[in-house]
N, C-alpha and C positions, 0 to 999 in steps of 0.2 A: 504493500500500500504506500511504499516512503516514494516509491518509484513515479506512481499515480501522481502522487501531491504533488513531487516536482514536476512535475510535465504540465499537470495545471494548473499551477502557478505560473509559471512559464506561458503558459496561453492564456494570461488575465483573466483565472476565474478569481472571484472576489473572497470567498468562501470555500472552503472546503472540511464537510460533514463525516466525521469518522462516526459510524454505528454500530455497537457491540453488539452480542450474539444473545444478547440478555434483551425482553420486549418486543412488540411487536402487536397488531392489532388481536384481536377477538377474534378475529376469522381464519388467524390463523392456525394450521394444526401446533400441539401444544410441542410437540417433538422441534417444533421448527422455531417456536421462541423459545424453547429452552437450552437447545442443541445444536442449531445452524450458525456456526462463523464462528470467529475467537471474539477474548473480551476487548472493548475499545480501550483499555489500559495499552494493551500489545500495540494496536494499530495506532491509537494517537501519541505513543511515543515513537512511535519509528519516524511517523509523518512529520514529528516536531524535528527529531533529529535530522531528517534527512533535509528538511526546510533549512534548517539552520547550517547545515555541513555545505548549502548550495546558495548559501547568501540569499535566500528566497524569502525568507519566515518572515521580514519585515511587508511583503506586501501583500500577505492573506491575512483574514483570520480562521485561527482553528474552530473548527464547532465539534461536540460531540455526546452522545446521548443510548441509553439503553439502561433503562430499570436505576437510573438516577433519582434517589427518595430522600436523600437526607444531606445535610451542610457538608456532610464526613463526604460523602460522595463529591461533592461541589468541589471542595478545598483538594481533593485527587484531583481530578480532570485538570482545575488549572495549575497545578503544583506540576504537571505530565506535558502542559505548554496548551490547554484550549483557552478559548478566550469568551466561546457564549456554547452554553449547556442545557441541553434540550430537556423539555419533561414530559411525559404524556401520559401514564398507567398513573402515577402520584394524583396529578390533579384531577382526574378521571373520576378517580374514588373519592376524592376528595370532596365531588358533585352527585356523588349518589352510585356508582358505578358500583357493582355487587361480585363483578367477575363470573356471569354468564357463558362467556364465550357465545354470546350468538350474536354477534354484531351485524353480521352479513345475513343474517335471515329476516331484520325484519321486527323483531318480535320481545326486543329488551324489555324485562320486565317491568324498569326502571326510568322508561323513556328516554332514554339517554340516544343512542343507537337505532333509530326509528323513526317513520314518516305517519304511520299508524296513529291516529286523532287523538283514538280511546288511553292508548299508551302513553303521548307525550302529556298527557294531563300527570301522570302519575311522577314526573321530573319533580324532585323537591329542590334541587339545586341553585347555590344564589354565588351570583361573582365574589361576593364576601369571604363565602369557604374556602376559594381557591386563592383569594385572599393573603387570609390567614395562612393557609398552609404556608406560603412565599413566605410569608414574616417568620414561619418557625423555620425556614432554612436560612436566610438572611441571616435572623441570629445567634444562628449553630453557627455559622459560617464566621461572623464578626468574632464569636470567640475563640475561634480556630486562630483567625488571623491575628488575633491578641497575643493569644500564644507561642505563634510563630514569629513575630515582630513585623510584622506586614499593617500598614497604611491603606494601600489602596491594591485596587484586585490586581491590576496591571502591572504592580512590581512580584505579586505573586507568580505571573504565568514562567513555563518553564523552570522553575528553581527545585529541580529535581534534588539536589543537593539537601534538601531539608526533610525527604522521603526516606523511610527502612524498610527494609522486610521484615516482618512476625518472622517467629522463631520455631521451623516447623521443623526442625530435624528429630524430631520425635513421631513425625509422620511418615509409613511408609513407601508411600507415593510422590508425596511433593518435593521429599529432603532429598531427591536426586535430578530435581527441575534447575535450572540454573537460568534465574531470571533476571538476572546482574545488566543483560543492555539496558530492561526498560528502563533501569535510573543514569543509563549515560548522560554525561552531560559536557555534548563537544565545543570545541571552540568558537567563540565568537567571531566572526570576520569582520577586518576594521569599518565600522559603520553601522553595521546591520544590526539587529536587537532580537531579546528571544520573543517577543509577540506583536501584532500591528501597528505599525505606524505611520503606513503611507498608502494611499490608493492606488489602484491598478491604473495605469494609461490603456485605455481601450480604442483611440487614433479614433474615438467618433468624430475629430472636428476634419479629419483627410478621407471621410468613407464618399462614396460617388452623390451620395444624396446631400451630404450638405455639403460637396466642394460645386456641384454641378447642378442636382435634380431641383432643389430647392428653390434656387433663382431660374432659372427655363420656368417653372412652373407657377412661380409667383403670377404673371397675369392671370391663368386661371384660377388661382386658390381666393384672389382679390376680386377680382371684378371678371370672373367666368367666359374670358375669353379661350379660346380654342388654343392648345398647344401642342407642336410637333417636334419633335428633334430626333438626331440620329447619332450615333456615337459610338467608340469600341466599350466590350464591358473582359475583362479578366477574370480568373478563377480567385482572385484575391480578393474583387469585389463581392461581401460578402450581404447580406441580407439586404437587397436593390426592392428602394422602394418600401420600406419600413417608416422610416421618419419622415419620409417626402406623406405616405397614409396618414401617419398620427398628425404630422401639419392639417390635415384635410380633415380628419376624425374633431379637433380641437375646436374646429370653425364650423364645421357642419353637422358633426355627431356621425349618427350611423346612414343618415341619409343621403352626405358625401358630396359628389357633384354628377351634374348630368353624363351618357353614355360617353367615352373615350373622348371626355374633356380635355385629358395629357394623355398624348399618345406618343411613348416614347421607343425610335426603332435603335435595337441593339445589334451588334453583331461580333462574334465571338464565342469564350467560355465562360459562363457566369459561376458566380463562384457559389458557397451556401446557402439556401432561403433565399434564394431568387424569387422575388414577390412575392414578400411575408408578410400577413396581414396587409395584404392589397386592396386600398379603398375605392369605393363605389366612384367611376370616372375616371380610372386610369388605366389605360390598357398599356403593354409591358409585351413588347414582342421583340423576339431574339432570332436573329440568325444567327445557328451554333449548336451548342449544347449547352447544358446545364449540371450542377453537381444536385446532392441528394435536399432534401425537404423543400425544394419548389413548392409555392402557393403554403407554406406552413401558412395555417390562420390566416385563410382568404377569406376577407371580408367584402368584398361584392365586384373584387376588380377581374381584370380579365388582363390571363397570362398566355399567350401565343410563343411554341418554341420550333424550329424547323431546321432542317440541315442546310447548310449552306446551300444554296442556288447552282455552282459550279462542282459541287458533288458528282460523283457518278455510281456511288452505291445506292443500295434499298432500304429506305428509311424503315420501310414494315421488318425491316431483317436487324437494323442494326439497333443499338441507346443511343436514346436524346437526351436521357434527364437518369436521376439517380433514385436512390430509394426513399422512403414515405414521403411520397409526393402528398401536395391538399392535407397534410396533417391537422385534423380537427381543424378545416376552413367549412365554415358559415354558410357562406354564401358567394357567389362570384362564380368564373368560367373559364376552364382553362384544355387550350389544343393542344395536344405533342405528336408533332406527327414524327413517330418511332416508336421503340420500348423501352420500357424503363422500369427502373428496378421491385425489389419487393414492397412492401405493405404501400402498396398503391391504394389514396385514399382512405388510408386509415384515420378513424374515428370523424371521417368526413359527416357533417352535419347539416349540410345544406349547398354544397357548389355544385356544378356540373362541370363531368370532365370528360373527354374523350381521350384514349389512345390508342397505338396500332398493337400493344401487346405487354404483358409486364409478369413482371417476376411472383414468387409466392408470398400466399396470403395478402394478397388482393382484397381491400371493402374489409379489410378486418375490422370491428366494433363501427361499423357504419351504420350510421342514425337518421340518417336524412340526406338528400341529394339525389343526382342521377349520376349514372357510369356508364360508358361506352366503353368496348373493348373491342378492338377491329378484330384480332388474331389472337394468339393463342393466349392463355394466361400461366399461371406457375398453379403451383400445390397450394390446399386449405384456401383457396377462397372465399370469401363472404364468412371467417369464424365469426363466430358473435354477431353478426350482423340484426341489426335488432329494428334497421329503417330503413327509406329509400328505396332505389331501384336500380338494378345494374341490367345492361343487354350484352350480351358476350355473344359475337359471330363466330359460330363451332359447326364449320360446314361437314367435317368429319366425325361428330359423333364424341368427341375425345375430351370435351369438357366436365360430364357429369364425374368421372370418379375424380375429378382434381377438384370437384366445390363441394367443402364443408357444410353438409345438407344438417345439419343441427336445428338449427334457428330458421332455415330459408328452402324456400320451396321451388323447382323447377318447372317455368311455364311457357307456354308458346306466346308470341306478341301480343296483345289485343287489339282491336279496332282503337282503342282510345286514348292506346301508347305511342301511336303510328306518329301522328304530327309532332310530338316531343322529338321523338325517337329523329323521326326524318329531318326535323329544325337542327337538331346537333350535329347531325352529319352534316347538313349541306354549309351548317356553318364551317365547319374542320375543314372541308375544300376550299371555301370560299377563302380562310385565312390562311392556310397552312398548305392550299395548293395541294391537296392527298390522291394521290392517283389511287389507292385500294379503296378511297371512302367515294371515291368520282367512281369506280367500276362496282361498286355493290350498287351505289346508287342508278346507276342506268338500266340495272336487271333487278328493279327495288319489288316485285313479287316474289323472283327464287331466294334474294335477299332474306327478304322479310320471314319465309316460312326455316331460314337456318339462324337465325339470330332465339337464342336463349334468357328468356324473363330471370334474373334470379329476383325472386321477391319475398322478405320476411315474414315470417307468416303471422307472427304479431303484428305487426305494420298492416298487413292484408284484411285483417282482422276489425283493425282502428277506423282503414277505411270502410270497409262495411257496415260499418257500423255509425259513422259518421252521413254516408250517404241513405241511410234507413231514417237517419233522424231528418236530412233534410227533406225528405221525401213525405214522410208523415207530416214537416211544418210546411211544405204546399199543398198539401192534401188539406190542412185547416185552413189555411188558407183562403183556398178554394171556396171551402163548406161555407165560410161567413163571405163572404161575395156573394 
């Protein structure tokens, strides 16, 4: 784990959560919060050590957490080099939590753990208790740090030097553990300190949206004139198109700006989160490729990707884009004319997306949305899929044993899927120039009877049930006219 921290420290994360082997929610089997991993004593001293042995430790902070109850626990953690210490099963109980283990069903007897009306009335818990509990660690802790001659928490962290082992050589087991690293305590390098004190530089003020995207796009975001530009984009550029959204999110909220208000053409390799959280009126089209979480948290814009124009390979054969494309995106529309990697629109909850093919577990926990798939897909399709609609064209028969039929049901098109179904196609050509989406479309009968419904059967369900109610309120309708 010392190896992990340095590397993401190293890559400006801010934080870094070491979690013992101790804790874990209600739903989990008990084998697994009591037995999986080692204790964060092990892992948050090596992370401290290996931070501090690589001049790194002054730019994160440590965190770390797992069946942490009492000051005694507190005053370890940062004695071991953390700097903020997680609680969760403590304050839990602290609010009425009785230790059911049924979190995940539903049914806490306690109301804690539940969506259930009858149940949440029975919650007696007040912020008070959780409260108090804090003050009785606070000052367990004040009088730890009395005893040890410590002021403030910050000159506490890392002074492993003030730590012992109990005296276990009368145990059979343990008096032959040799636990002598965790109280290592290596050298300082001239500068750097054993716990936070400086912030990560994250170069947001050199990223393309606020060297570039921001000003291009200022007349539309002001006064809603139309904007176009063209530009190279690099695999360095990473999440294109995030803060130019939140500028637009800030001033308009969720309802954005009119259809491809900035319409901005890219050409090249885009780097991570290519049109992340993409707002309503900005379309984001790429001649190139793309790396992995494209359209993450697509919020209603529209991302078009394509192979270069002087190409001579087949887009339906080769990747355009990388793995969990549309990750939990909302809403918005996005073409790839090629394939692309696995968990293709995972936990998608409202966009539309077409592609020519993609890897496995495709539509995993998909909630909402539509999917197009021109050509083949990977293994576990549609797991968990619990919303929405996907069409998969399986002109060979060879899709059913690769879709996770759990949750989701296999059906032929409907009359009433047709015009969606046929609008996202002809938009894919229309933008992405698709020669496989241009030839299904010109023989759209043989088409149509080889294209595959996956559709949730709870979703199928909702809507049936939904069109029964409208049905019956025009029927009254009716009767009082």
């Amino acid at each position: 784990v010392g190896t992990v921290a340095a590397g993401v420290a190293k890559a400006k994360a801010d934080h870094i959560l070491i979690s013992g082997d101790s804790g874990g929610t209600g739903a989990s089997p008990l084998t697994s919060i009591k037995h999986a991993g080692i204790p964060w004593e092990m892992g948050l001293a090596e992370a401290q050590q290996v931070l501090i042995m690589n001049g790194l430790r002054s730019r994160v902070i440590l965190q770390t957490d797992g069946q942490i109850k009492t000051g005694r626990d507190v005053a370890i953690a940062l004695l071991l080099g953390a700097e903020e210490i997680g609680f969760s099963t403590a304050p839990l109980i602290a609010s009425g939590c009785i230790m059911m283990r049924v979190c995940h069903l539903n049914t806490c007897p306690v109301g804690i753990a539940t969506q259930d009306p009858e149940l949440r009335k029975k919650f007696a818990g007040q912020p008070e208790h959780v409260i108090n509990f804090m003050f009785f660690i606070a000052e367990e802790l004040r009088q730890i740090m009395a005893e040890l001659g410590f002021r403030k928490v910050n000159d506490m962290v890392g002074q492993v030097d003030t730590l012992e082992f109990a005296d276990v050589s009368d145990h059979w087991k343990a008096r032959s553990i040799d636990l002598s690293p965790i109280l290592h305590m290596p050298q300082l390098r001239s500068g750097d300190t054993r716990h936070n004190t400086t912030t990560q530089d994250h170069g947001l003020e050199g990223t393309l949206d606020n060297t570039r995207l921001l000003k291009l796009a200022k007349p539309a975001i002001e006064a809603g004139v139309k904007v176009y530009a063209e530009m190279e984009i690099k695999n360095v550029n990473r999440t294109v198109g995030a803060t130019l959204s939140g500028e637009i999110a800030r001033r308009y909220g969720d309802t954005g700006l009119p259809e491809d208000t900035i319409h901005i053409q890219f050409r090249g390799s885009a780097g991570q989160s290519f049109g992340a959280f993409l707002a309503r009126g900005v379309r984001l089209e790429l001649e190139g490729d793309a790396n992995d979480h494209l359209g993450k948290g697509l919020s209603g814009g529209k991302i078009i990707v394509y192979p270069p124009k002087k190409s001579d390979f087949r887009p339906e054969e080769n990747i355009i884009a990388g793995n969990v494309i549309c990750y939990g995106a909302t809403a918005g529309e996005v073409y790839l004319r090629g394939v692309v990697g696995e968990r293709f629109c995972v936990r998608n909850s409202g966009a539309s997306a077409v592609v020519e093919g993609c890897g496995d577990h495709g539509c995993e926990y998909m909630t909402g949305g539509r999917v197009v798939v021109l050509s083949r897909t990977g293994r576990n399709f549609a797991a968990g899929m619990s919303g929405g609609i996907a069409y998969v064209y399986d002109p060979d028969d060879k899709f059913p044993p690769l879709c996770n039929r759990e949750m989701v049901a296999l059906e032929s098109v409907k009359d009433e899927d047709v015009p969606e179904l046929k609008r996202l196609m002809e938009n894919h050509v229309k933008y992405t120039g698709s020669s496989i989406a241009s030839l299904l479309l010109s023989d759209w009968e043989t088409t149509i009877n080889r294209i595959v419904k996956v559709m949730p059967v709870d979703y199928r369900r909702v809507l049936e049930a939904r069109k029964a109610s409208q049905r019956v309120s025009q029927e009254r309708m009716a009767v009082m006219r």
